[in-house]
C-alpha positions, 0 to 999 in steps of 0.5 A: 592053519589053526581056527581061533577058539573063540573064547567067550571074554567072560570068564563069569557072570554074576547077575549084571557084575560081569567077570572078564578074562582080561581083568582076570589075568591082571589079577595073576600077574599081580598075585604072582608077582607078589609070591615071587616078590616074598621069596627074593625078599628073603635074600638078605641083599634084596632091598624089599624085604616080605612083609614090605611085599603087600605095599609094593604090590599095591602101588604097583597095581595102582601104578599099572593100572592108571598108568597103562589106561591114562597111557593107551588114551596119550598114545592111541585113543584121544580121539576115541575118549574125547567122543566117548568118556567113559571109554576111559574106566571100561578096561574089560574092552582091552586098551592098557599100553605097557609104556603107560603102564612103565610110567606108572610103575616108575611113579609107584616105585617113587612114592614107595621109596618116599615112603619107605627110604629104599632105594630107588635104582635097587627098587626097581632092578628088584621089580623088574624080574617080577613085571614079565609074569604080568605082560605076558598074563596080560597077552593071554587076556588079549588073546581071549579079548581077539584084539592085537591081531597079526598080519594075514600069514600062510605059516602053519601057526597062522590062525583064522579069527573070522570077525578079520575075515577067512585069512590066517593071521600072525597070532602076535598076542602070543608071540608077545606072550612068548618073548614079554612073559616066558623069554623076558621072564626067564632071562631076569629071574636068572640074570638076578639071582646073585647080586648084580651091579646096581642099574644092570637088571633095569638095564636088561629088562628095556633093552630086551622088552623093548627089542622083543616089542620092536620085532614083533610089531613087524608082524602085529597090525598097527591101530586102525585109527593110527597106522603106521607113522612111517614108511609103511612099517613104523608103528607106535609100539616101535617109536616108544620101544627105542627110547626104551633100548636106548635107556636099557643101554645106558643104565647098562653102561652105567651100572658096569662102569661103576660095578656097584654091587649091593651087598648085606645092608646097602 
């Protein structure tokens, strides 16, 4: 049995601007995605190339963050916002849903390629090995936050989060970490690094993501103010994954039919 370290969220205080952990982590999602992003661009197939990177990196970011909070409250909080507004801006309190966030990513990506003529599908099979170094940063800050907690475990990992009470618990932020961060990102980043049929690295990124969500949701809690929708075990986190494997599934289908592999200058 392990005890939570209790990590203080803020990570520094500067007079009343508070530096939270969570915000932290967004930022080396973002700043990694962006080197990364500067060193696949160089490949001359790539459809970005690296000075288009600091763009891309904007409208994502943008993406992400609208998309992931105006997603949390669709999906899990109305009620919650509708009694306190400004619960809507406090992003250091946790609260970002990665579905929203996908939405949002997909509206950037579409406003990038209007602006820049790329195109779309190649956009986002380039974008999507870089996104698992931002959720699984992103599960470390839920896991500084003590929000996101498993069910009561007696594994030997299971951890004591006391505000929960004296039972151990699934970590599942850091199972999210292992298999959304580490795992995702090391089966995209090899997947892709020679040119792929156009679609089959989106593809790959929903059904794995939305596989490795739909698992670990059996042993992560369900929101409080939600529960389980169905049977005693169907979360939220489940419902919209499957449209999501079921999407990657397609594209997958898709792109190997057609085995349109982009070369120099497509």
């Amino acid at each position: 049995m392990l005890t939570y370290p209790d990590i203080d969220p803020v990570a520094l205080q500067l007079g009343p601007l508070a530096i939270h952990w969570y915000g932290l982590m967004y930022g080396v999602g973002f700043l990694a995605g962006w080197w990364l992003g500067r060193v696949r661009a160089k490949q001359p197939w790539r459809p970005v190339k690296p000075p288009q990177m600091e763009d891309l990196v904007l409208y994502v970011a943008l993406g992400v963050i609208l998309g992931g909070r105006i997603g949390y409250i669709l999906f899990y909080d109305m009620g919650q916002v509708a009694n306190d507004p400004l619960r809507l801006i406090r992003l250091w309190e946790g609260g970002m849903s990665f579905h929203g966030g996908l939405l949002g990513v997909i509206i950037a990506c579409l406003l990038f390629v209007r602006k820049t003529g790329v195109s779309f599908l190649r956009l986002m099979d380039f974008v999507a090995p870089l996104v698992p170094i931002g959720l699984g940063a992103g599960r470390i800050g839920n896991f500084i936050n003590g929000e996101l907690w498993g069910k009561p475990t007696d594994l030997p990992w299971g951890m004591v989060y006391a505000p929960l009470g004296p039972d151990p618990r699934h970590p599942s932020q850091l199972y999210q970490f292992l298999l959304e961060g580490v795992v995702l990102f090391i089966a995209l980043w090899l997947f892709s690094r020679k040119p792929r049929p156009t679609m089959s690295v989106s593809g790959l990124f929903l059904v794995l993501y939305g596989l490795f969500r739909f698992i670990v949701e059996f042993a992560r809690m369900p929101d409080a103010h939600i529960g389980y929708l169905a049977f005693g075990w169907v979360t939220m986190g489940q419902v919209l994954s499957l449209p999501m494997m079921a999407g990657g599934v397609l594209l997958l289908f898709l792109a190997y039919r057609n085995h349109a592999i982009p070369g120099p200058g497509r």
